[in-house]
C-alpha positions as CSV (number, residue, x, y, z in Angstrom):
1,X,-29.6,-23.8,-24.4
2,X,-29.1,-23.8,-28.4
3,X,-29.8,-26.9,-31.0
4,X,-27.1,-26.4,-32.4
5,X,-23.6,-25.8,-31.0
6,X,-20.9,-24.8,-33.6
7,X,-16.7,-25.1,-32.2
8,X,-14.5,-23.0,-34.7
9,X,-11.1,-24.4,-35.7
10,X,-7.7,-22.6,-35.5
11,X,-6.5,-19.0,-36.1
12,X,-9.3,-17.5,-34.2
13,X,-8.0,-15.7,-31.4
14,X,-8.5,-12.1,-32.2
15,X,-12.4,-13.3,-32.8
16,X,-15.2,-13.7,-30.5
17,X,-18.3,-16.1,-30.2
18,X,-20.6,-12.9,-31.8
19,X,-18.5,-12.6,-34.8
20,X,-18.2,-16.3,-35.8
21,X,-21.8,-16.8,-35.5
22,X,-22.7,-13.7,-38.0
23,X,-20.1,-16.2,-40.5
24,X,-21.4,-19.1,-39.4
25,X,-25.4,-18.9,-39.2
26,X,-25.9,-17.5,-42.5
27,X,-23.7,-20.0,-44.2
28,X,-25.3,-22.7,-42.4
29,X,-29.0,-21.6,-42.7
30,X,-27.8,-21.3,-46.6
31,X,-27.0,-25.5,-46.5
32,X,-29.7,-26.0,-44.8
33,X,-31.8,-24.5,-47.7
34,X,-29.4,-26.5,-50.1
35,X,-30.6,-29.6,-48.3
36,X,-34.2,-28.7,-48.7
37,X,-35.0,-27.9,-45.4
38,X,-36.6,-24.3,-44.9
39,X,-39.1,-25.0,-42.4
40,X,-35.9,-25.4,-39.6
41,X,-33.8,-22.4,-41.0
42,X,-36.1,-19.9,-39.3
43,X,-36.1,-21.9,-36.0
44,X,-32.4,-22.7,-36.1
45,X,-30.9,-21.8,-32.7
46,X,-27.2,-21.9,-32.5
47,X,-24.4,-20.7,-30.0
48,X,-20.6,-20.7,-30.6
49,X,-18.8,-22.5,-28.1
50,X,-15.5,-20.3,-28.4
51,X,-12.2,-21.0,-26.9
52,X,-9.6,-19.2,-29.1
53,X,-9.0,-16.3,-26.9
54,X,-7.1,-18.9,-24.5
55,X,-4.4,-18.6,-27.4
56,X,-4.3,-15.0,-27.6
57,X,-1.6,-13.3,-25.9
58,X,-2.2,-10.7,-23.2
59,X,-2.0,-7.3,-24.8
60,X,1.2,-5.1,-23.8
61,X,3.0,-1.9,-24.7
62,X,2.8,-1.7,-28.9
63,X,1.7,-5.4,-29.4
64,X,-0.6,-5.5,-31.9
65,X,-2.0,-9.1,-33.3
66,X,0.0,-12.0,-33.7
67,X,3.6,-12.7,-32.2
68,X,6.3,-12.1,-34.6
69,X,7.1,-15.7,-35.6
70,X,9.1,-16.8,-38.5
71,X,11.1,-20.4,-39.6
72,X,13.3,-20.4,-36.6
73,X,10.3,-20.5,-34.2
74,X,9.2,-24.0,-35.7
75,X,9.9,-26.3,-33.0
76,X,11.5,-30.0,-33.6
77,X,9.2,-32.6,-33.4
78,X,5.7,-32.2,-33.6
79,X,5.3,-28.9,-35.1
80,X,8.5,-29.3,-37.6
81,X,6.4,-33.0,-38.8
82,X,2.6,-31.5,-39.1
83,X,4.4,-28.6,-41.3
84,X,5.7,-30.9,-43.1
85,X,2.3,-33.0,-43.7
86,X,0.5,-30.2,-44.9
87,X,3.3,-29.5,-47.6
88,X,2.9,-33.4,-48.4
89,X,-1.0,-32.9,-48.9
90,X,-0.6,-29.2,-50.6
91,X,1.7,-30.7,-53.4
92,X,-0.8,-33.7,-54.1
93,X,-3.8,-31.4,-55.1
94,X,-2.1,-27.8,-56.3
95,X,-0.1,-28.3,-59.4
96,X,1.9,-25.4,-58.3
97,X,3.3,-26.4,-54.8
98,X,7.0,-28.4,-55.6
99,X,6.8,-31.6,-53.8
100,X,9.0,-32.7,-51.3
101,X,12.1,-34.6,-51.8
102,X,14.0,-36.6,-49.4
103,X,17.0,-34.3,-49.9
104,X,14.6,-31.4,-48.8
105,X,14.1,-33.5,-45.7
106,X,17.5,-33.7,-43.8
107,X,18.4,-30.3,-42.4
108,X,16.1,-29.4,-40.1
109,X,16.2,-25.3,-40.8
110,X,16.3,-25.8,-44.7
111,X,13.3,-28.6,-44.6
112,X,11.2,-25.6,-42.4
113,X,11.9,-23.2,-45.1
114,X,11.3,-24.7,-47.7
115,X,8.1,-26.1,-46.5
116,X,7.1,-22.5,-45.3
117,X,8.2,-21.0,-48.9
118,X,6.3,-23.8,-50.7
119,X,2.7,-23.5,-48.7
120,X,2.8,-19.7,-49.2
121,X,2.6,-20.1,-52.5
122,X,0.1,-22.5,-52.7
123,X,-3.9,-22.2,-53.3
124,X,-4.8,-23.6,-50.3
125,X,-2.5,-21.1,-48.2
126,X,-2.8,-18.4,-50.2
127,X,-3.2,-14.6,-48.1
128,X,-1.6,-16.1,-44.7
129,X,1.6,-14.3,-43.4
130,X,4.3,-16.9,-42.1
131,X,3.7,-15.6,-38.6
132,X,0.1,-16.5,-39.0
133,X,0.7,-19.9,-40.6
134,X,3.9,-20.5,-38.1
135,X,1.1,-19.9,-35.1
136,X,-1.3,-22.1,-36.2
137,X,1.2,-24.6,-36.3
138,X,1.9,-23.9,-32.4
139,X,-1.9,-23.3,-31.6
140,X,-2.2,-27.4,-32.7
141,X,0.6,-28.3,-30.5
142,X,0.1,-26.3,-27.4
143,X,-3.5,-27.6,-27.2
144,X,-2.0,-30.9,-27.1
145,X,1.0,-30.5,-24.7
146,X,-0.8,-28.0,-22.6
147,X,-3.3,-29.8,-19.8
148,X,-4.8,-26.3,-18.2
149,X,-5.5,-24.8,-21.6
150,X,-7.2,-28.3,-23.1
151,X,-9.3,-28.2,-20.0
152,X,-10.3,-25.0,-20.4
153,X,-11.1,-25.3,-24.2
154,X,-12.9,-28.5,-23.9
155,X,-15.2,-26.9,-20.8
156,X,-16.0,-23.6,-23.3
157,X,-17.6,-26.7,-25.5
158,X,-19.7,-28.3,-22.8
159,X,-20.7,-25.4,-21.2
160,X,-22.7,-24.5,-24.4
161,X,-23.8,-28.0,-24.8
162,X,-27.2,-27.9,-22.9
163,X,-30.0,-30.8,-22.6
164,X,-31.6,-29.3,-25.3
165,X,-28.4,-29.2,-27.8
166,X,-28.9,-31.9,-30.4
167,X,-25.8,-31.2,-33.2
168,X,-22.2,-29.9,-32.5
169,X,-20.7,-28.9,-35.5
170,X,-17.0,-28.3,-35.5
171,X,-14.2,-27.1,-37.6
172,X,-10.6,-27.9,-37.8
173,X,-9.2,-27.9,-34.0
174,X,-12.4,-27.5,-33.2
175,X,-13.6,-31.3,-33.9
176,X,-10.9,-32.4,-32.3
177,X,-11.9,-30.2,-29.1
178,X,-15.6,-31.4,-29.4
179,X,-14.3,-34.7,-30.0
180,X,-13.0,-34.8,-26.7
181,X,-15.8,-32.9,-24.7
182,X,-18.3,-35.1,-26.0
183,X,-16.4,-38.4,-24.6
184,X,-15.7,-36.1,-21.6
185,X,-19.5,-36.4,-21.1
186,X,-21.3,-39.4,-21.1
187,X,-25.0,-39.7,-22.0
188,X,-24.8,-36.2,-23.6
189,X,-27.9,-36.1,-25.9
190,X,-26.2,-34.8,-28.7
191,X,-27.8,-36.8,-31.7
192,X,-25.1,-35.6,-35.0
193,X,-21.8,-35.0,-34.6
194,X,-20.6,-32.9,-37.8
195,X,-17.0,-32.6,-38.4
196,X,-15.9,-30.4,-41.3
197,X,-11.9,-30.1,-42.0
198,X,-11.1,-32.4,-39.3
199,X,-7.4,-33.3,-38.3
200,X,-8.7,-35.8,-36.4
201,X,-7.4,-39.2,-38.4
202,X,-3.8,-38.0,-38.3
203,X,-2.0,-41.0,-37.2
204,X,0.7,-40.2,-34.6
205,X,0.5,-36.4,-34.6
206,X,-3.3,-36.1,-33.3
207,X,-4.9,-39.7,-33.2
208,X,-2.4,-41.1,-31.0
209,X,-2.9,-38.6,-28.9
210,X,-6.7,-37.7,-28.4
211,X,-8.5,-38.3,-24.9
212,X,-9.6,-40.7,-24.2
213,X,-6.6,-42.4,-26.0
214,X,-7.5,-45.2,-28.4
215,X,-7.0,-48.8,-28.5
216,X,-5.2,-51.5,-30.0
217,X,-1.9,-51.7,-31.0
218,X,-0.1,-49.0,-33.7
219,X,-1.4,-51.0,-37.1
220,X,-5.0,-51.3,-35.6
221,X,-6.3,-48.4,-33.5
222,X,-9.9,-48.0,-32.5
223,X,-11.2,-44.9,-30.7
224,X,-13.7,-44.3,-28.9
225,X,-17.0,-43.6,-29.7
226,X,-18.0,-39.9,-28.4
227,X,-21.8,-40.8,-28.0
228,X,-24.3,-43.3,-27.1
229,X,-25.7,-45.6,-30.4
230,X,-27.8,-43.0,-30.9
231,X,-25.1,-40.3,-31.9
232,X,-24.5,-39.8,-36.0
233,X,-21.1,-38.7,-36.9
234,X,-20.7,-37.1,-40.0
235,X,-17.1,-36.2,-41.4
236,X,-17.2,-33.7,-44.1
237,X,-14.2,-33.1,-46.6
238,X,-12.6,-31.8,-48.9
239,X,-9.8,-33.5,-51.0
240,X,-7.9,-30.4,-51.5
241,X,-7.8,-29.6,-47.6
242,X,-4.4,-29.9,-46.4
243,X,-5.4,-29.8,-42.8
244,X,-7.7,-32.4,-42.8
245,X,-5.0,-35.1,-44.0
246,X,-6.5,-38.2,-42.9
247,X,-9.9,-38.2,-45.6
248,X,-11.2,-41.4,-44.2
249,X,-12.0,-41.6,-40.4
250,X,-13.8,-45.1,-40.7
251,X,-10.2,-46.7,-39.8
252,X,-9.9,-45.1,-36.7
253,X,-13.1,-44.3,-35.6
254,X,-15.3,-46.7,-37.1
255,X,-18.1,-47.7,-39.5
256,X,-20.4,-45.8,-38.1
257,X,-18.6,-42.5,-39.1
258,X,-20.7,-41.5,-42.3
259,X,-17.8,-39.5,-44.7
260,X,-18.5,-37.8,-47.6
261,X,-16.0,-35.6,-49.6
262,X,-17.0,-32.0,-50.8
263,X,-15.8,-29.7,-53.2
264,X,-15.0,-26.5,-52.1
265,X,-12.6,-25.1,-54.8
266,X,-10.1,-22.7,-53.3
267,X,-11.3,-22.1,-50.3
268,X,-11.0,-26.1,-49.6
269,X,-10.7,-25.7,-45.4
270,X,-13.3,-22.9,-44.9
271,X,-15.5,-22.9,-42.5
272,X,-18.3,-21.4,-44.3
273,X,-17.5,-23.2,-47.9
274,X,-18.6,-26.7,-46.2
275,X,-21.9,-25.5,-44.2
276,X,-23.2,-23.8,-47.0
277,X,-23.3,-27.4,-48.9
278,X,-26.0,-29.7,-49.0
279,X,-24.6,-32.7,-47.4
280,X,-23.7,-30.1,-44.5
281,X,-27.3,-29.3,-44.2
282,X,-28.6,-32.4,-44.2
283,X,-26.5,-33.6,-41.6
284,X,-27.7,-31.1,-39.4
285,X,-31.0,-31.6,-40.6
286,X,-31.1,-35.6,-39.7
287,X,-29.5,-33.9,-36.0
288,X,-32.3,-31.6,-36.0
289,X,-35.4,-34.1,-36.7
């Protein structure tokens, strides 16, 4: 089985395992170089555990790509209050995004317009259709309210996690998939956990509701550790990434979670813009040793 495991994040249905990994290897054999460490790029051995064709809808009569999905397709609740999150986090780093006001807030349909509208035109969305963004949005919450499918996505990750694997890195969704595979298998020997762009710290929307669920009461939640004392867990991000809205995991996770913040400029939740940097490759390096 590969060293190295990677778990894409969301919007990837209409990929495959084979295309990620010609975007993913290259950029992460380029932080490994970054780091300083040639000697493993050559011997780097990676798979991509992929689970984003379980969002993809079966193909029928003149359906081509994504479902048509606009403002009215947001649903109340969780998806209408993560939309709203990332147009809190866009308008604190892009200058250009209009923040939002309470009046904004209190309709329901205008509040989901507005937000849509506003992320558009901001850097950090910038070339996504609505439909596009809109699913995402859904692919978050059906992972989370749908038991078959998060089995199914979280089996794709341990079925390319071998004896031999020693560092899952994962983007987006993706960490909070691994997340969960990893705790869904004890005494994996997975030595670095690398999170890049994780939604994983998102009190309420995602914390509250990982597997295993967390501890404590609502001011003091500890989750589980997914690994042995062995395991590092780096957390990689970038302060302009809207997805990853909690910065910090230490609070919930613990200590033990090393984070360090990036700079990716525009492209501040791509995949690609944090393995190509050095603290990526060094993480993976420390995994690898």
């Amino acid at each position: 089985m590969a060293r190295v495991v990677g778990v894409h994040g969301i919007g990837k249905q209409l990929l495959g395992e084979h295309t990620l990994l010609k975007e993913w290897q290259p950029a992460l054999a380029d932080g490994l170089r970054r780091a300083g460490a040639d000697a493993a790029v050559p011997e780097l051995d990676m798979a991509m555990a992929f689970y984003g064709d379980l969002f993809r809808p079966a193909g029928e009569l003149l359906a081509v790509g994504n479902p048509l999905l606009g403002a009215a397709d947001v649903e109340d609740g969780f998806e209408r209050e993560l939309l709203l999150e990332w147009w809190r986090a866009a308008a604190e780093t892009d200058p250009a995004v209009v923040a939002p006001s309470a009046n904004t807030l209190t309709a329901t349909p205008r509040s989901v317009q507005a937000a849509l509208r506003a992320l558009l035109g901001s850097r950090f969305f910038a070339g996504i259709a609505l439909r596009a963004m809109v699913f995402d949005l859904k692919q978050v919450h059906r992972y989370l309210v749908d038991t078959d499918l998060r089995a199914r996505a979280r089996g794709r990750v341990l079925e390319a996690i071998g004896d031999d694997t020693r560092v899952v890195v994962a983007h987006s969704l993706g960490s909070v998939v691994a997340y969960e595979a990893l705790c869904a298998r004890p005494g994996h020997g997975v030595r670095a956990l690398v999170t890049i762009g994780s939604p994983l710290g998102i009190p309420n929307l995602i914390l509250h509701r990982l597997e295993p669920a967390p501890l404590g009461s609502w001011g003091a939640v500890r989750a589980v550790w997914p690994g042995g004392p062995d395991l590092t867990w780096t957390n990689i991000v970038d302060d302009g990434d809207a997805v990853a809205l909690a910065k910090d995991l230490r609070p919930a996770f613990g200590e033990s979670v090393r984070s360090i913040r990036v700079h990716n400029g525009s492209h501040a939740h791509d995949a690609t813009a944090y393995l190509t940097d050095a603290v990526c490759g060094r993480a993976i390096t420390a995994g690898l040793a």
